[in-house]
VOBA-1610 file (N, C-alpha, C; in pm, whole numbers, padded with zeros to 5 digits, always signed):
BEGIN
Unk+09038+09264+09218Unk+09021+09120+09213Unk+08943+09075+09336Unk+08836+08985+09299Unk+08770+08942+09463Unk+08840+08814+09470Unk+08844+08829+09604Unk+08942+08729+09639Unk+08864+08606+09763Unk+08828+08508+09733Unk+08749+08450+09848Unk+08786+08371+09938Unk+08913+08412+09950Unk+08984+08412+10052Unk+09086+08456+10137Unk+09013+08637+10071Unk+09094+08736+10178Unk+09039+08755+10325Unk+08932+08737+10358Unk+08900+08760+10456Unk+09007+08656+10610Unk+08992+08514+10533Unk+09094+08395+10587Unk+09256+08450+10598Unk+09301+08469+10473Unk+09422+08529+10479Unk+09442+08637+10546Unk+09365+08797+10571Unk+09385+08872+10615Unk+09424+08846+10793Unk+09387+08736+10837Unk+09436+08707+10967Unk+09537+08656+10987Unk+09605+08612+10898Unk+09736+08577+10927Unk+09817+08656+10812Unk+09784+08721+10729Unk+09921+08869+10667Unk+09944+08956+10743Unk+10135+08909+10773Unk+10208+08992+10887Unk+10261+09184+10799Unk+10180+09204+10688Unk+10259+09304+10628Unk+10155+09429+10712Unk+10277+09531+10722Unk+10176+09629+10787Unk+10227+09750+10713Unk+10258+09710+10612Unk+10241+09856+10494Unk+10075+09915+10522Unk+10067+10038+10507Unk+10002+10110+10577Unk+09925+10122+10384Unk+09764+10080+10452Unk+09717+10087+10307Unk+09738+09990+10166Unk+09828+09900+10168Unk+09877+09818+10128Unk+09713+09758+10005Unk+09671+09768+09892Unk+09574+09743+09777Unk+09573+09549+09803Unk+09722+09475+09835Unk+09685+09313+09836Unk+09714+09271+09946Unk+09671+09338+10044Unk+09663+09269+10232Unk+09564+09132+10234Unk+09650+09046+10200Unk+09501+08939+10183Unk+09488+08854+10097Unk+09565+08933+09965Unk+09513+08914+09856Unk+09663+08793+09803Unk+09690+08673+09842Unk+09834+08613+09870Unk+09904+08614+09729Unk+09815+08563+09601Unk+09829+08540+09479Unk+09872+08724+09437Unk+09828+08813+09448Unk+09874+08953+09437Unk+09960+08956+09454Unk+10006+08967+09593Unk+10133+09003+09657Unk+10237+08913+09611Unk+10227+08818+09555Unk+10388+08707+09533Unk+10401+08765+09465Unk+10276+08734+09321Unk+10349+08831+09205Unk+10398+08967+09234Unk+10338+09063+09262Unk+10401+09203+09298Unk+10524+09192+09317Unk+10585+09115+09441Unk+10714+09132+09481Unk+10742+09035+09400Unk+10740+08945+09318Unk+10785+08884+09259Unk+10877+08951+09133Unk+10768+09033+09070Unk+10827+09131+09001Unk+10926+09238+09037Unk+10917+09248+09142Unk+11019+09370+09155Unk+11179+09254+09258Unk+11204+09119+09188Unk+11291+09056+09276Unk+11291+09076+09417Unk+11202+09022+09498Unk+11151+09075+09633Unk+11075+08950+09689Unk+11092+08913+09811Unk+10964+08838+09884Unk+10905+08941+09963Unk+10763+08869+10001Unk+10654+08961+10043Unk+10702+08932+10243Unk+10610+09017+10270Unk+10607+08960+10406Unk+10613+08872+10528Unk+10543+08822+10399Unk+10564+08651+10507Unk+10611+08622+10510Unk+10732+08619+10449Unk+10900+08565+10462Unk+10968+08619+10583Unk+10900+08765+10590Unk+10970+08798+10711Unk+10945+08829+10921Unk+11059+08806+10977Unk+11024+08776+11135Unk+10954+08929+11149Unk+10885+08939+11217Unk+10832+09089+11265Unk+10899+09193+11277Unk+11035+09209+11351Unk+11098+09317+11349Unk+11169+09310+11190Unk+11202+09243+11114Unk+11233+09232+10934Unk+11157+09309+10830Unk+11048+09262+10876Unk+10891+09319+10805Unk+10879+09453+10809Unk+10919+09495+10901Unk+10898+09679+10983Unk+10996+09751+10877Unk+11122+09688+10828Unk+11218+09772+10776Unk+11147+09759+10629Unk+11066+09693+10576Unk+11019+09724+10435Unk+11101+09725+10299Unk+11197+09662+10398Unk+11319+09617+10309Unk+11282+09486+10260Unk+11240+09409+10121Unk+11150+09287+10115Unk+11296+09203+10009Unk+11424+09308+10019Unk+11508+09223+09926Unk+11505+09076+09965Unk+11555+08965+09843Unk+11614+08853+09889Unk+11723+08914+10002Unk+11857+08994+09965Unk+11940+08974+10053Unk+11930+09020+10205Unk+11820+09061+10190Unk+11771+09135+10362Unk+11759+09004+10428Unk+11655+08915+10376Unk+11606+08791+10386Unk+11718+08688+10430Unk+11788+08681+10299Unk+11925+08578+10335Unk+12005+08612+10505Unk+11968+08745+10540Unk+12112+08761+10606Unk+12034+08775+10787Unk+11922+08705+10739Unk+11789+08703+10855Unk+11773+08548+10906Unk+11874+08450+10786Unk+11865+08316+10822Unk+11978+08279+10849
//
């Protein structure tokens, strides 16, 4: 998908999955984790993000 506004987004997506196909790509990634009951990255504080754990309840227990 071209995205014309990955280049914008890519400066502020905190995900550092290694290789990651929608670094950027914001509309990708919701759905993705959307599907698998999950928020993406940006939901989470930096040290959160690292565990790659993207459950809601990781999330909940982070607020």
């Amino acid at each position: 998908m071209n995205c014309v506004n990955k280049k914008k987004n890519d400066e502020n997506c905190n995900c550092t999955y290694p290789g990651c196909p929608r670094h950027g790509i914001c509309c990708e990634c919701i759905a993705y984790h959307r599907s698998k009951s999950q928020l993406p990255a940006c939901y989470f504080d930096k040290a959160g993000e690292k565990t790659y754990d993207r459950s809601i309840e990781r999330y909940l227990k982070t607020k």
